[in-house]
N, C-alpha and C positions, 0 to 999 in steps of 0.2 A: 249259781251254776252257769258256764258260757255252754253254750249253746252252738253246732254245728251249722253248715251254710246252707245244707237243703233239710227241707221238711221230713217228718216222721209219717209212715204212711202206713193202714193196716198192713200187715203181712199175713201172707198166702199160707207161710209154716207154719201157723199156728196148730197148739197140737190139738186133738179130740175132745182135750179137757175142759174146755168152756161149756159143759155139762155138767162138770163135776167139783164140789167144794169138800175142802177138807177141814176136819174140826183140829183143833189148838194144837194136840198133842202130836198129832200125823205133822202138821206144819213145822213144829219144832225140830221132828224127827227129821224133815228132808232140811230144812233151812241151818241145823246143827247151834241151834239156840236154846235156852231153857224156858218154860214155861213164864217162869216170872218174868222174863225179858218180851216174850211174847202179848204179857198182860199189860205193862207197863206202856208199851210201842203202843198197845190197840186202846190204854187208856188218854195218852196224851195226845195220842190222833196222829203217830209218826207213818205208822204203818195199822190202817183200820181194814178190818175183812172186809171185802168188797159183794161178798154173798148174800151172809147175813151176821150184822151186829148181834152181840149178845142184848138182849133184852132182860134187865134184872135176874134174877140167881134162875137158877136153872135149865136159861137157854145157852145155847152153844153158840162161839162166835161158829162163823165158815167161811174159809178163802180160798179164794180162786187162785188158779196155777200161777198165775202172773203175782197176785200179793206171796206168795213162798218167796218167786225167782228175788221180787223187791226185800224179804226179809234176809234171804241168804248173800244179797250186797250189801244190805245195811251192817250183818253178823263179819264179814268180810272189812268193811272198812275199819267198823269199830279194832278188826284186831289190829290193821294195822296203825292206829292209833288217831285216826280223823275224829275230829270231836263230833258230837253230837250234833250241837248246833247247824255244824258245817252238813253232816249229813240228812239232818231235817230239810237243810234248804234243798238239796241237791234232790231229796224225795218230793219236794214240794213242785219242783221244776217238770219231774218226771208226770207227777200224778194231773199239774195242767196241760202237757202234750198228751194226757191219756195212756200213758205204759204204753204207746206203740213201738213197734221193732226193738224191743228191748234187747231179742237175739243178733242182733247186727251194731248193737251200739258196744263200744267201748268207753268205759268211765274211770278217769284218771285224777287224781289227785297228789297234789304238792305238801298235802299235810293244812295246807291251811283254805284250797278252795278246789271245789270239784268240777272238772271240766267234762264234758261228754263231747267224745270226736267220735264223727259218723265218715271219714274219711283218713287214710293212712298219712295223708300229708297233714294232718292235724293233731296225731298224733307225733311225728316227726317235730312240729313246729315245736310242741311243747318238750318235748325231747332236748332239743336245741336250745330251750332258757336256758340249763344250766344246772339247772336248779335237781334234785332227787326226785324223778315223776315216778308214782307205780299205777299201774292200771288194771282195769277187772274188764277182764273179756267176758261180756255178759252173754255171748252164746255159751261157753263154757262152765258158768254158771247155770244156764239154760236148761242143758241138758245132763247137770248135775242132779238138777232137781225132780228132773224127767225120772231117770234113772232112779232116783230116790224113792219117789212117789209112785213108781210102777211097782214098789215093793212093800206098800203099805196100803191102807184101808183108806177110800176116798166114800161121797157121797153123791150119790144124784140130787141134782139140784130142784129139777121137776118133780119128783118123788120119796124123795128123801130116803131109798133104798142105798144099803151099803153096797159099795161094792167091794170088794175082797182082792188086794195087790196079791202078786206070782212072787210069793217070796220061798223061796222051796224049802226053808228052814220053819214057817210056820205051819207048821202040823195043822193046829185047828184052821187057820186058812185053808188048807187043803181038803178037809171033812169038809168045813160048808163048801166046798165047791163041788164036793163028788157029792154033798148030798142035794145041792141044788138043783143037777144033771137027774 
């Protein structure tokens, strides 16, 4: 994966959610992947929870907001037809910069190599090959996921209390919340 010309740097916008892990099925749900796809990723170590690994039968994996945003680019490339390979490496890339500013990066590929521009002229530049570029505006992925996961069940990470997404269609969400009050 090439690489931009200035450095990755924590960001400020990070949401509230670095409190909170969510187990497989919630992940799947916001990332729009199956559970098998999710088990297979966390088996070959493409995409591992970052909370907590599953430990032999019983325990749950849990990931963090930032492993979703990374599973719903990887579900994203796959459809448009980037191999695997190509996007193991381009995860690999990501996970030694540390997933910083992932909301400000854009990640583009030709089909055959993933580039990440941190600036508009570098997008343009690739633009300019020639070649079919398409790209994932990973803020809008971002807050795809945001969105997603304010409507489902996440975990305290410290406590391992649930907490209960505003999804106004889930009824029993709603009792535990009127009955919590």
């Amino acid at each position: 994966m090439e690489s931009g010309p200035y450095p990755l740097h924590d960001s400020a916008a990070a949401p509230s959610t670095d409190t909170i892990g969510y187990r497989g099925p919630t992940a799947c749900a916001a990332a729009g992947i199956t559970y098998r796809q999710l088990d297979y990723w966390a088996r070959t170590s493409l995409v591992e929870p970052s909370v907590r690994p599953a430990y032999g039968s019983g325990t749950q994996r849990l990931y963090s907001f930032r492993d979703v945003v990374v599973l719903k680019i990887v579900k994203r490339f796959l459809d448009t037809g980037v191999a695997l390979q190509n996007i193991r490496a381009a995860v690999q890339h990501l996970r030694a910069r540390g997933f910083r500013d992932l909301e400000r990066m854009t990640l583009m590929s030709d089909g055959a190599t993933v580039y990440e521009c941190s600036s508009p002229d570098e997008v343009v530049g690739l633009l300019q090959g020639g070649q079919g570029v398409f790209g994932i505006a990973v803020g809008v992925v971002w807050r795809d996921v945001e969105t997603a996961l304010s409507q489902l069940h996440g975990e305290r990470i410290d406590t391992g209390e649930t907490l209960v997404g505003h999804n106004p269609a889930d009824e029993l969400a709603r009792r535990r919340r009127d009955r919590a009050v």
